[in-house]
N, C-alpha and C positions, 0 to 999 in steps of 0.2 A: 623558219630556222629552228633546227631541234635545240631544247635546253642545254646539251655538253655542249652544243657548239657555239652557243650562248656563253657561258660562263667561260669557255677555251677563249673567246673575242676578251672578255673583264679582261683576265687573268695576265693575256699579253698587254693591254695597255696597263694595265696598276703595275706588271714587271718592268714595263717601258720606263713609265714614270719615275720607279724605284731607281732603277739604273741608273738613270738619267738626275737623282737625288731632286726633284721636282716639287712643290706644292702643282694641289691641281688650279692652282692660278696663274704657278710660271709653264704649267704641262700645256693650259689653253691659250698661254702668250706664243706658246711654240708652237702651236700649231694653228696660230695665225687671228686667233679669238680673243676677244676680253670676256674673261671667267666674271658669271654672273649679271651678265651685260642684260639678260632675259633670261625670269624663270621659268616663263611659258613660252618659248617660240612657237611664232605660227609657221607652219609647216605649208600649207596651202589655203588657197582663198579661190571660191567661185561662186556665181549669180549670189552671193552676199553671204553664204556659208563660211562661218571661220574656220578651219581645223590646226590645233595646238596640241603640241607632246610638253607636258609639264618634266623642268628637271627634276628629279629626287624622289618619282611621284609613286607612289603605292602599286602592289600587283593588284589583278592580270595587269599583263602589258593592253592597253588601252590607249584611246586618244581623245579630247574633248572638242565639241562641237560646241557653236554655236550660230543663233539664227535671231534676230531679231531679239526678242525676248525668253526664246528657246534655248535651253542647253541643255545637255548629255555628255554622257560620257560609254564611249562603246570601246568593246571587247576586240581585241585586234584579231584573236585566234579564231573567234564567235561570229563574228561579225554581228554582233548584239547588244543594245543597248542593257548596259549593267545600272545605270543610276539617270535619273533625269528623264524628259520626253521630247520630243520630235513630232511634229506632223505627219503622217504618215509621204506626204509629197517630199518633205526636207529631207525624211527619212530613207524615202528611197532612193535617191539623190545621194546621200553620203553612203548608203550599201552598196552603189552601181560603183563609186568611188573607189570605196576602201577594199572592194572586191580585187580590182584594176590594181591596185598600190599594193595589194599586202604585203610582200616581199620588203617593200620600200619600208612603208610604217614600223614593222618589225624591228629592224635594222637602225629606224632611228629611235625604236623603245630603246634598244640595247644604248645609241650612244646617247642615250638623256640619262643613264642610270651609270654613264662614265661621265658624265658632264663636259664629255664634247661637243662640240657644233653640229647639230641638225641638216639634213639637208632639204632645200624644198622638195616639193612634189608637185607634179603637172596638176592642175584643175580639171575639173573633169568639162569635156568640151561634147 
């Protein structure tokens, strides 16, 4: 998803909200969530891989892994670990992944930076 069409996505829901004279606690009671319920939703889970989109969470758009005693955090555009490490097996396990999903992850960057509901993601099978 290009950045204007990133920010055109904010833009309609913070107008939504406004409209609608909302806190974003009564905007995620409407639309069916309790605000704040999880600040890290996990997003999907496979062969014991966590993957979680924190709300509020700092750029790039990223998602955070973990495995055991393993964590990261990778690049959603990159598909590259920015911080943390991975086995190269775990590793390439959440590349074949988030390769499959980009689209998805993206999309749920944008609604953790509205602090909407996430949606899951298939596990990689």
């Amino acid at each position: 998803m290009a950045v204007t069409e990133q920010l055109e996505i904010e833009d309609h829901y913070r107008a939504m909200r406004r409209q609608l004279r909302l806190t974003q606690e009564q905007f995620a009671h409407k639309l069916g969530v309790t605000y704040g319920d999880c600040l890290m939703p996990e997003i999907s889970r496979f062969l014991g891989i966590i993957i979680t989109i924190y709300y509020n969470d700092h750029p790039p758009p990223h998602f955070h892994v973990r495995y055991n005693q393993q964590k990261a955090l990778v690049n959603i555009e990159e598909l590259s670990v920015i911080e943390g490490k991975l086995s190269p097996r775990i590793l390439g396990l959440v590349i074949e992944w988030a390769a499959i999903h980009k689209p998805e992850l993206s999309e749920n960057w944008q609604k953790a930076r509205l602090n909407i509901p996430l949606d899951s993601i298939a596990p990689l099978e």
